[in-house]
C-alpha positions, -999 to 999 in steps of 0.1 A, spaced: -733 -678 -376 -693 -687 -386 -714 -695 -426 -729 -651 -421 -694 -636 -404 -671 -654 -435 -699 -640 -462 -694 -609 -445 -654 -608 -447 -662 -620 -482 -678 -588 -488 -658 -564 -472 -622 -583 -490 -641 -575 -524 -655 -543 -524 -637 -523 -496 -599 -543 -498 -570 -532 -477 -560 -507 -498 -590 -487 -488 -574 -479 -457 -554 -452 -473 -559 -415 -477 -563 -408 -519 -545 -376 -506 -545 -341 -495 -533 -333 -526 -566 -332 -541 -581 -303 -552 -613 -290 -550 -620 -283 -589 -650 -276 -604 -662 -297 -638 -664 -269 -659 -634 -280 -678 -651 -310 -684 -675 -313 -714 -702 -348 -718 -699 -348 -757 -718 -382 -763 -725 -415 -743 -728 -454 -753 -747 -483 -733 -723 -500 -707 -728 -533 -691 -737 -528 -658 -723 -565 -647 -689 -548 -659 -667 -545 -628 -644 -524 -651 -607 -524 -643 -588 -514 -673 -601 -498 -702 -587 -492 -738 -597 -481 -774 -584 -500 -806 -600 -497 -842 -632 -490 -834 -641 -510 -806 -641 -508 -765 -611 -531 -748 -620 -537 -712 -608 -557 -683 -632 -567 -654 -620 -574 -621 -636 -600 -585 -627 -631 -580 -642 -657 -607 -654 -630 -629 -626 -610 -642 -624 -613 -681 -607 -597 -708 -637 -584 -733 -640 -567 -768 -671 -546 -768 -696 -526 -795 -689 -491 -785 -722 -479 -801 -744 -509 -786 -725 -521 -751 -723 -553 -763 -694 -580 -759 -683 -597 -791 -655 -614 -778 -644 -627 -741 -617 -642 -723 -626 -654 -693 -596 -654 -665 -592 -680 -642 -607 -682 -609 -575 -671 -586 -569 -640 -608 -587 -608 -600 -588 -588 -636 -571 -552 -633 -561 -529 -659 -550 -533 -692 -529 -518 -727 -525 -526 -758 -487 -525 -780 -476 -543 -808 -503 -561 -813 -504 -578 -775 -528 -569 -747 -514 -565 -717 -533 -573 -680 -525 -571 -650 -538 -587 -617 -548 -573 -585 -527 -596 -560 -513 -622 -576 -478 -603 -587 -487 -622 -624 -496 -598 -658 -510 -619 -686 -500 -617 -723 -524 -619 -751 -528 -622 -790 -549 -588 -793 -568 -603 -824 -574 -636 -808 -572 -633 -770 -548 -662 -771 -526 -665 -740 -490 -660 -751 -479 -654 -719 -465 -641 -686 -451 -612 -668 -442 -609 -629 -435 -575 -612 -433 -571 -571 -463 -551 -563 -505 -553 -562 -512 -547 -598 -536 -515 -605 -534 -494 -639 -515 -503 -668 -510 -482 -701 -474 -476 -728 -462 -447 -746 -450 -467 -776 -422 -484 -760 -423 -490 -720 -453 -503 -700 -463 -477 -674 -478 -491 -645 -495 -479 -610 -500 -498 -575 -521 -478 -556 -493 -461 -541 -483 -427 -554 -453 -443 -579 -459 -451 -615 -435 -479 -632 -419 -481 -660 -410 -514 -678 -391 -526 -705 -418 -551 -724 -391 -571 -738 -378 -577 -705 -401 -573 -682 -375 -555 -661 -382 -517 -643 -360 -490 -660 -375 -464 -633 -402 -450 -616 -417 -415 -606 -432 -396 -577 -466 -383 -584 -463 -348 -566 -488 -318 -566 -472 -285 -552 -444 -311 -538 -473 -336 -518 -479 -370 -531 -508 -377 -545 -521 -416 -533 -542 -441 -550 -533 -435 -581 -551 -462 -604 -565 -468 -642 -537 -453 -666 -536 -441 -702 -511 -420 -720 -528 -391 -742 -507 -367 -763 -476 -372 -742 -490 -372 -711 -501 -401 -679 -541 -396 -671 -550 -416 -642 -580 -422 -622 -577 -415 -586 -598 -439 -566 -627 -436 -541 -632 -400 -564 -648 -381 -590 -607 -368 -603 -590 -375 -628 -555 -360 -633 -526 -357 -660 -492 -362 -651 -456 -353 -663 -443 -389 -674 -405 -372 -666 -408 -356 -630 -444 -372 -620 -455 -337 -613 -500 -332 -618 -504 -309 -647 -540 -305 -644 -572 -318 -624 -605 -331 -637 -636 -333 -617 -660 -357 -633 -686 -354 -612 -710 -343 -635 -713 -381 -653 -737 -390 -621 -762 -362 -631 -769 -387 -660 -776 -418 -638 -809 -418 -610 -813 -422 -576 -818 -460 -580 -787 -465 -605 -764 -488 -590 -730 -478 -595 -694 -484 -583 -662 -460 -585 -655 -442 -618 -626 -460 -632 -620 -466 -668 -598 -443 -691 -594 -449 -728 -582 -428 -759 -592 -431 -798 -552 -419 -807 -568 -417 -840 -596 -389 -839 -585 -374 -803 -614 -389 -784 -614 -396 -748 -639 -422 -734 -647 -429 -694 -668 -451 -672 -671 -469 -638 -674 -498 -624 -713 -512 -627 -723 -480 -649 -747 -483 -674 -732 -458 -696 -697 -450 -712 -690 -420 -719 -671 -397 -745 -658 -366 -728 -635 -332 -739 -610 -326 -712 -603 -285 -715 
């Protein structure tokens, strides 16, 4: 019995943590997907407990989260699969990731810790601390922007690791919680908000939403039996404009227009 109840908490630790407990918000808004357009989709592994998701020269950069799974991966956008891996070890839980100057960026769920890798070789080069449960990670070509959960985004000075300031993320002056994956596009913070179809873009000055996305049209493309976790995964090809999305467990990626 004491062997089924710790399984159990195991269970419940992993896929519904204590930052379930909060309310996303209600700030969100009930949009409809029509300002979202499915212009093509890719295989996806569905072992992929996706995290943190980025594009570079052609290829899918991902980061997978749980306990004694999480890796850092490089992946053939056209066929899904992995042609390179770094697996993390067992007391880090994978979150999301960027890529600037030639390093990848990663941070971890609890563990206060980012890692620092060699892009090209996903050698280790090193460590980063900052004083919160790591979430979303992206840059906009000179500070690392990072979320928490919480309705604050960071900014950090790469070469010091240290926060030159932080924003509010407000619609029609409420917060807006649970604010996760990151990436910058033309300008702008998108982020995933989890436990829900929306994505949003954000004002990196004031932290005020600019505009909602309801992607809840993706799950028209899986079955009934399909299973999947939360959407989560934002990544942008800065070279031809293209935006690509996922989830955790899906078996597809997707390349979306955001109107």
């Amino acid at each position: 019995m004491k062997l089924l109840i710790n399984s159990i908490l195991l269970f419940i630790l992993l896929f519904f943590p204590l930052y379930s407990c909060q309310n996303p918000s209600s700030a969100i808004e009930q949009v409809s997907s029509e300002n979202v357009v499915i212009v093509n989709s890719y295989p996806h592994d569905t072992s992929a407990f996706t995290q943190g998701l980025i594009f570079h020269e052609g290829s899918i950069y991902e980061s997978t989260g749980l306990y004694k799974k999480s890796t850092l991966r490089k992946v053939n956008l056209n066929t899904g699969k992995v042609e390179q891996i770094h697996k993390l070890p067992d007391h880090y839980f994978g979150e999301g990731i960027t890529l600037l100057n030639g390093k990848i960026y990663q941070l971890t769920w609890r563990s206060k810790t980012g890692l620092i890798y060699d892009a090209g070789s996903f050698e280790e080069v090193g460590k980063f601390k900052y004083p919160f449960d790591g979430w979303g990670i992206t840059n906009n070509g000179k500070e690392l922007i990072i979320s928490n959960g919480s309705p604050f985004i960071y900014f950090y000075d790469p070469a010091t690791f240290k926060q030159t300031r932080k924003i509010k993320v407000t619609d029609k002056g409420e917060q807006v919680n649970l604010i996760n994956e990151l990436e910058y596009i033309d300008g702008k913070i998108y982020a995933n908000i989890w436990r829900s179809n929306k994505i949003i873009s954000i004002d990196p000055m004031n932290g005020k939403v600019l505009k909602w996305y309801d992607l809840s049209v993706l799950h028209k493309h899986f079955d009934g039996n399909t299973r999947i976790d939360v959407l989560n995964g934002i990544a942008f090809d800065i070279q031809t404009g293209r935006i690509f999305v996922t989830g955790k467990l899906w078996p597809k990626l997707f390349e979306i227009k955001l109107n």
